[in-house]
C-alpha positions as CSV (number, residue, x, y, z in Angstrom):
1,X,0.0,0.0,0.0
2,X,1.0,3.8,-0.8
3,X,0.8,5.9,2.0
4,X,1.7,9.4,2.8
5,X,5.3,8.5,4.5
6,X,6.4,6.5,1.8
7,X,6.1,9.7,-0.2
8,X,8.5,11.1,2.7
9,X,6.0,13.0,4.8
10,X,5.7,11.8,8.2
11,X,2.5,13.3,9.3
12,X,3.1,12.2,12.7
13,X,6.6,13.4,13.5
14,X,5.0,16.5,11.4
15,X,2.7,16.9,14.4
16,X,5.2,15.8,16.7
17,X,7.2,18.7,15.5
18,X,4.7,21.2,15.4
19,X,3.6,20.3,19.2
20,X,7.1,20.8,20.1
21,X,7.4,24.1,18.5
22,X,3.9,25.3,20.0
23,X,4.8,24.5,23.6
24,X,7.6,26.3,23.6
25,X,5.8,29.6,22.1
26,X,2.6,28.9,23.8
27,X,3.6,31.4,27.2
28,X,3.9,34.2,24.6
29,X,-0.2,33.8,24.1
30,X,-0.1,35.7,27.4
31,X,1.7,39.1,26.3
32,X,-0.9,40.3,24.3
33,X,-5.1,39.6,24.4
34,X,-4.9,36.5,21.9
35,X,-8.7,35.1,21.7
36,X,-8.2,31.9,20.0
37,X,-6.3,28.9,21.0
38,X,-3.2,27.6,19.0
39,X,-4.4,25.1,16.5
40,X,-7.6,26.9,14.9
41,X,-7.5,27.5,11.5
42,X,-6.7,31.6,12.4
43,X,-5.3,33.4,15.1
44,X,-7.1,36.5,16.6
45,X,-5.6,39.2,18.6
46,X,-8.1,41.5,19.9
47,X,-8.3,45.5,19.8
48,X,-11.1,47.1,21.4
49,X,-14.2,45.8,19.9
50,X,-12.8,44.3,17.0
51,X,-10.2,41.4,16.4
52,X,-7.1,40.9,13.8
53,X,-7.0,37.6,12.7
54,X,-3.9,36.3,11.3
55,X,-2.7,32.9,9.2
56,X,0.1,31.8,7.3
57,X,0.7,29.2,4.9
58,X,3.0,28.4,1.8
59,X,2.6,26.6,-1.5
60,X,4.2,23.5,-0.5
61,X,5.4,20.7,-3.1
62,X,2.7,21.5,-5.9
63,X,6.0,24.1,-6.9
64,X,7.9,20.7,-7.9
65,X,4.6,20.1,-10.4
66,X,4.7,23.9,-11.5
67,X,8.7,23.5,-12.4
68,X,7.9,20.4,-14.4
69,X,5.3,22.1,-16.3
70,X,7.9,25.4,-16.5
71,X,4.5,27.1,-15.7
72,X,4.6,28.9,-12.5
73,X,1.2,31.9,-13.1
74,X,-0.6,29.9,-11.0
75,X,1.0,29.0,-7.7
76,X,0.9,32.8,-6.6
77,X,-2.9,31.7,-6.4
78,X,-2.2,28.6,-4.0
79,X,-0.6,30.5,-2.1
80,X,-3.2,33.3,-1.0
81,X,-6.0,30.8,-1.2
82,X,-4.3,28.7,1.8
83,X,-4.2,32.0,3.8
84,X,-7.3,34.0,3.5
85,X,-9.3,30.3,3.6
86,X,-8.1,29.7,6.6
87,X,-8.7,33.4,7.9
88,X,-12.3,32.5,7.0
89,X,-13.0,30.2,9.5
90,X,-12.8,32.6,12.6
91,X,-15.4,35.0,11.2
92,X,-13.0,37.3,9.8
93,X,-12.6,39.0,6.0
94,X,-9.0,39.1,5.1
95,X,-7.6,42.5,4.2
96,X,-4.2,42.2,3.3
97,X,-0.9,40.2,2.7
98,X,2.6,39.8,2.4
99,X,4.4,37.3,0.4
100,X,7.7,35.9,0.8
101,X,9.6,34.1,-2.0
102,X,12.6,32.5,-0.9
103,X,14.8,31.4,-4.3
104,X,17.7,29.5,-5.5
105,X,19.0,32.2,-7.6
106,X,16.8,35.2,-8.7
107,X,14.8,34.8,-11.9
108,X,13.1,38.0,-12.8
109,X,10.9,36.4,-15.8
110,X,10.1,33.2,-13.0
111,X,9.0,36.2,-10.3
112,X,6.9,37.8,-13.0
113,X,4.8,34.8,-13.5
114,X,4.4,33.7,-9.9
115,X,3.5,37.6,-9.2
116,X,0.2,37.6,-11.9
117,X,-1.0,34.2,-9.4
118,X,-0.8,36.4,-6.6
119,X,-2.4,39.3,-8.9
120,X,-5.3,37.4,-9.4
121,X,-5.7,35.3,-6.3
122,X,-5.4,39.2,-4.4
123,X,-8.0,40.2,-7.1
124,X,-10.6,37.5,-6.2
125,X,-9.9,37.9,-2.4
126,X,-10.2,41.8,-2.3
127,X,-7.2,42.0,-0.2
128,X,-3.8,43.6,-1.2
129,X,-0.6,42.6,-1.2
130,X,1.1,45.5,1.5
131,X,4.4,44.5,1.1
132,X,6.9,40.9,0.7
133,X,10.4,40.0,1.2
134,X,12.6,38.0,-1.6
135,X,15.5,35.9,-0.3
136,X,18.3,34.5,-2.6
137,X,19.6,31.1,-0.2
138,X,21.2,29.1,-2.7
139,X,22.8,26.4,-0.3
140,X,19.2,26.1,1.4
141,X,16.8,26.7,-1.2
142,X,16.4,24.2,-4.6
143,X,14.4,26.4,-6.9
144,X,12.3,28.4,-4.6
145,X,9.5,28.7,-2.3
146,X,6.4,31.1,-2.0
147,X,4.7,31.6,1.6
148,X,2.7,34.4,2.7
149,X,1.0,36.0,5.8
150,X,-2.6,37.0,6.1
151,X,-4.7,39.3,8.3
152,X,-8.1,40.2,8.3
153,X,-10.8,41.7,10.8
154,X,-13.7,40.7,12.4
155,X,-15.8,42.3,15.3
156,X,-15.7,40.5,18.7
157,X,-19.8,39.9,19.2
158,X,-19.1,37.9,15.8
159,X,-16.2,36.0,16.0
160,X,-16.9,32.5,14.7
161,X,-14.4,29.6,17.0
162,X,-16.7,26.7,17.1
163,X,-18.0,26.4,20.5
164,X,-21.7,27.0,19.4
165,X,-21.3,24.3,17.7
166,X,-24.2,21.4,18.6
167,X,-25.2,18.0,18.6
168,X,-27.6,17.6,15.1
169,X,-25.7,20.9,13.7
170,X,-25.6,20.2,9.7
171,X,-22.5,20.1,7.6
172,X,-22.7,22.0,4.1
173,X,-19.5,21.0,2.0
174,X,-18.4,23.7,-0.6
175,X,-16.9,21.6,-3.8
176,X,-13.2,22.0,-3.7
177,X,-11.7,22.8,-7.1
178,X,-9.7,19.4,-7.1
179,X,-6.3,18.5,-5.5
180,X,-5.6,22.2,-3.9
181,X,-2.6,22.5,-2.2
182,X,-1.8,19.9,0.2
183,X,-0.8,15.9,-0.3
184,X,1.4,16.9,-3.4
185,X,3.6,14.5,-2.4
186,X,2.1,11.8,-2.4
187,X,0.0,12.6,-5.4
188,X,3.1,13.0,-7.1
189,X,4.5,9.3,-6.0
190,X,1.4,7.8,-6.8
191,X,1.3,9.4,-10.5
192,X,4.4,10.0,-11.9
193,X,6.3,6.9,-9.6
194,X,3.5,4.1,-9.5
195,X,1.3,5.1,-12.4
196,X,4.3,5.9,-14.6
197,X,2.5,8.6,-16.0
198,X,4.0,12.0,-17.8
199,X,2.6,15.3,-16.7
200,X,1.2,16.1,-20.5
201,X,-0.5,12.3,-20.3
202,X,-4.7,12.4,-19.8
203,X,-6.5,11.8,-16.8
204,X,-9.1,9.4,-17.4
205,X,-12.5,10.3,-17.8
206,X,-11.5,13.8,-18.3
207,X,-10.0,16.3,-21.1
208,X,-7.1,17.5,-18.6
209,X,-3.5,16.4,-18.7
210,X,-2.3,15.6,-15.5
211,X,-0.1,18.4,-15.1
212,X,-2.8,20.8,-15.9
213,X,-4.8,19.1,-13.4
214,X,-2.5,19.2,-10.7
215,X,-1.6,22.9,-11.1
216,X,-5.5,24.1,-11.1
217,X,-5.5,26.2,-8.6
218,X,-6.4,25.8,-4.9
219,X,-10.8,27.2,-4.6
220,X,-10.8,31.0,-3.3
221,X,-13.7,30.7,-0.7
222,X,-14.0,34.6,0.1
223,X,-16.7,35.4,-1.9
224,X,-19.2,33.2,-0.4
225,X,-18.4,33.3,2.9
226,X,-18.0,37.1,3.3
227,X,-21.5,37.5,1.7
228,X,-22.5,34.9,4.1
229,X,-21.5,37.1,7.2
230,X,-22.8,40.3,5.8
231,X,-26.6,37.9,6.0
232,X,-28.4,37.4,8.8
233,X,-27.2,33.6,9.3
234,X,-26.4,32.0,12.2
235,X,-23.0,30.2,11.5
236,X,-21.9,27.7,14.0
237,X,-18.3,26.8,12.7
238,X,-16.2,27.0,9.3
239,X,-13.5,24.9,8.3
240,X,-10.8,24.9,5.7
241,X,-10.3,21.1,4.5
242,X,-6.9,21.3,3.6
243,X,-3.7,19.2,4.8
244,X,-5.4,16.5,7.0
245,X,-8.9,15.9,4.7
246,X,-11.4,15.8,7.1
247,X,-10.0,15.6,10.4
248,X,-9.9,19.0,10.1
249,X,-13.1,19.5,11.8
250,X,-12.0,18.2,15.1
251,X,-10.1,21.7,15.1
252,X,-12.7,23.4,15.8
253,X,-14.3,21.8,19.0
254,X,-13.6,19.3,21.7
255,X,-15.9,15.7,22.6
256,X,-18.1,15.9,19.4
257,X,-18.0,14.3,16.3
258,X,-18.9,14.3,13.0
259,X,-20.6,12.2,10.6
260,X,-20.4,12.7,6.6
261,X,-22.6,10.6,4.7
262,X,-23.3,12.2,1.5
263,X,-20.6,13.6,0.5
264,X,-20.3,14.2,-3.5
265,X,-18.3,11.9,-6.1
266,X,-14.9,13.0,-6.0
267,X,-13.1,14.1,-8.8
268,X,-11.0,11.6,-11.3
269,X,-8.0,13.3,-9.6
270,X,-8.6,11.7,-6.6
271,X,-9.8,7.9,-8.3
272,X,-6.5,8.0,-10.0
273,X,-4.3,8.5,-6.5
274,X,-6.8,5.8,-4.8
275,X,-5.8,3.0,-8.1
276,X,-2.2,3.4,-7.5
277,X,-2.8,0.9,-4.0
278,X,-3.6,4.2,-1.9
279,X,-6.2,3.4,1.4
280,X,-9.2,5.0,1.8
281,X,-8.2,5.8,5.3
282,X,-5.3,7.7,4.2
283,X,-7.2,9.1,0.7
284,X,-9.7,11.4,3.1
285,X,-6.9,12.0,5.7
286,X,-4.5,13.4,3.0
287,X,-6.6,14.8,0.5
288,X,-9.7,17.0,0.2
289,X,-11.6,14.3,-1.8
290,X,-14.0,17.1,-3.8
291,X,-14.7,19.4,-0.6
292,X,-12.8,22.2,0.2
293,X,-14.6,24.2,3.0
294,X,-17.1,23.5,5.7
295,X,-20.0,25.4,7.4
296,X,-21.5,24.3,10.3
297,X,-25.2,25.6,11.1
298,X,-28.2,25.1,12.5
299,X,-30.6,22.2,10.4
300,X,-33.2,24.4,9.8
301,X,-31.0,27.0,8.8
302,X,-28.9,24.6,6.0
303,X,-31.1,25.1,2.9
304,X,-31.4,28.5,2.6
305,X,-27.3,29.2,3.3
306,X,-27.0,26.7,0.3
307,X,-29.3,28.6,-1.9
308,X,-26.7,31.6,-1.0
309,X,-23.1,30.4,-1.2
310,X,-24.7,28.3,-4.2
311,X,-24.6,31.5,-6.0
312,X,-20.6,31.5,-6.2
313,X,-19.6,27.7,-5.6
314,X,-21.7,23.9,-5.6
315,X,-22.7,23.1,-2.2
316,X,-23.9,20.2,-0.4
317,X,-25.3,19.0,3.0
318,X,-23.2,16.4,4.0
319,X,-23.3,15.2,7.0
320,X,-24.5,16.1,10.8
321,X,-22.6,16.9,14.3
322,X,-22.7,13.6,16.5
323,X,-22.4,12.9,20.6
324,X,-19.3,10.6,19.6
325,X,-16.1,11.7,19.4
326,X,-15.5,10.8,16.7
327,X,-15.3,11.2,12.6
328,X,-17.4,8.6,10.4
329,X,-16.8,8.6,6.5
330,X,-18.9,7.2,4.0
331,X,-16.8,7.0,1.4
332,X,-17.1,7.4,-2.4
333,X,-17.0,3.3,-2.3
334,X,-19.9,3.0,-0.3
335,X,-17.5,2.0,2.6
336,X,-17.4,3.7,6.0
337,X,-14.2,4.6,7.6
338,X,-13.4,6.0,11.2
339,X,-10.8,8.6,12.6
């Protein structure tokens, strides 16, 4: 079987690492009036009635797909998408951000085309880009790398953490726009390693090349989510599905569960990965398998939030909030898997 580590990325040292890190920065939470705790999706410093939320994120390995296709006018989009998506999901609207490109040796015609991706993805978002840094690190960097920095604002009274969340809450799913940004790794094993396939060969089922498939960009959520806050709706909790798949949601509040049951057929994307000997298990815990943001809301509330967000971006009720603590999958082959 395939799996995540045999693509070299241990997700559990990962959080092994990242728990080590946090502990140690965790007593700096009390210098300033941080609302959130570490591990939501966006931090949240607060400043009188109102809050700055802040996130940061970076492109990750989908740059190895970008320099095999020599086309990089997209990854600028990645990377905005995996900040403001994630600002989302404490109430807030992202404002602004700054970008930091990290390179091998400077390439101005390279920076041009990752600069019209974050162009557009700043475009889509309404934010701007306030300012950046550039870094040449040749005996650290191979190529480059593209991160960046988010903040947005939200006011206190409407902050959106999670803890309303209920027991019989429903779970809309937003359609992702395929792969995203996250389990490039083990995409890449799985395609170009097991499948022996070439990044200009078809995907089946599909008119896209693999390459071009791989590089769509990650979904921008800010459009229907903002104009969900500026409605009278009473949102419970938002997720970004991202690295993780679903076990995202247990980010957002403690000794519930969740139980998605109807989720939509996943793209070919994802069929392809699962052929190459993948587990399901490891398919929703990797990969966003067609959903790419969650809301959480009252039942009776569920159908007419779909009628809005469907104005922007297909959306589905997929599941409910459950007394167990726990996360049951249906999956696409009518199998039901546990986290």
């Amino acid at each position: 079987m395939v799996t995540y580590s045999e693509s070299g990325v241990n997700i559990d040292l990962e959080a092994e690492t990242v728990k080590a890190l946090a502990s140690k920065l965790k007593p700096t939470l009390e210098l300033r009036d941080i609302i959130t705790d570490s591990g939501h999706f966006a931090a949240l410093v607060r400043l009188g009635d109102k809050a700055i939320a802040m996130s940061t994120d970076g492109v990750g390995s989908k740059i190895l797909v970008a320099k095999m296709m020599n086309k990089y006018d997209t990854v600028g989009i990645d990377c905005i998408a995996m900040v403001v998506n994630d600002i989302l999901c404490v109430g807030a609207e992202p404002i602004a951000l700054v970008d930091y490109l990290a390179v091998e040796n400077p390439d101005p015609e390279t920076a041009s085309e990752i600069a019209e991706g974050l162009v557009k993805g700043a475009e889509e978002s309404n934010i701007s880009i306030i300012g950046g840094e550039t870094a040449s690190l040749p005996k650290i960097i191979k190529d480059f790398d593209l991160a960046g920095t988010g903040i947005g604002f939200v006011d206190t009274d409407k902050i959106i953490s999670g803890k309303d969340i209920e027991i019989g809450d429903t779970l809309i799913g937003l359609k992702s726009s395929g792969i995203h940004s996250n389990g490039l790794s083990l995409a890449r094993k799985a395609i170009f390693e097991d499948a022996k396939l070439q990044v200009d060969d078809k995907i089946p089922n599909t008119n896209k090349t693999v390459g071009e498939e791989l590089l769509t960009p990650t979904k921008l959520y800010v459009k229907p989510i903002v104009n969900l806050f500026k409605k009278d709706f009473n949102i419970h909790g938002l997720a970004h599905i991202t690295g993780g798949g679903f076990t995202n949601l247990q980010r957002l509040k403690k000794g519930i569960g969740f139980e998605i049951n109807n989720l939509p057929e996943p793209q070919e994307i994802f069929k392809l990965i699962y052929e190459q000997n993948v587990p399901l298990k490891e398919m929703y815990k990797v990969f966003n398998m067609g959903i790419g943001f969650v809301i959480i809301a009252k039942e009776e509330e569920a159908d007419k939030i779909i009628e809005e967000v469907s104005k922007d971006v297909e959306a589905y009720k997929i599941g409910k909030v459950i007394s167990e603590d726990k996360i049951k999958i249906k999956t696409f082959e009518n199998t039901e898997i546990e986290y």
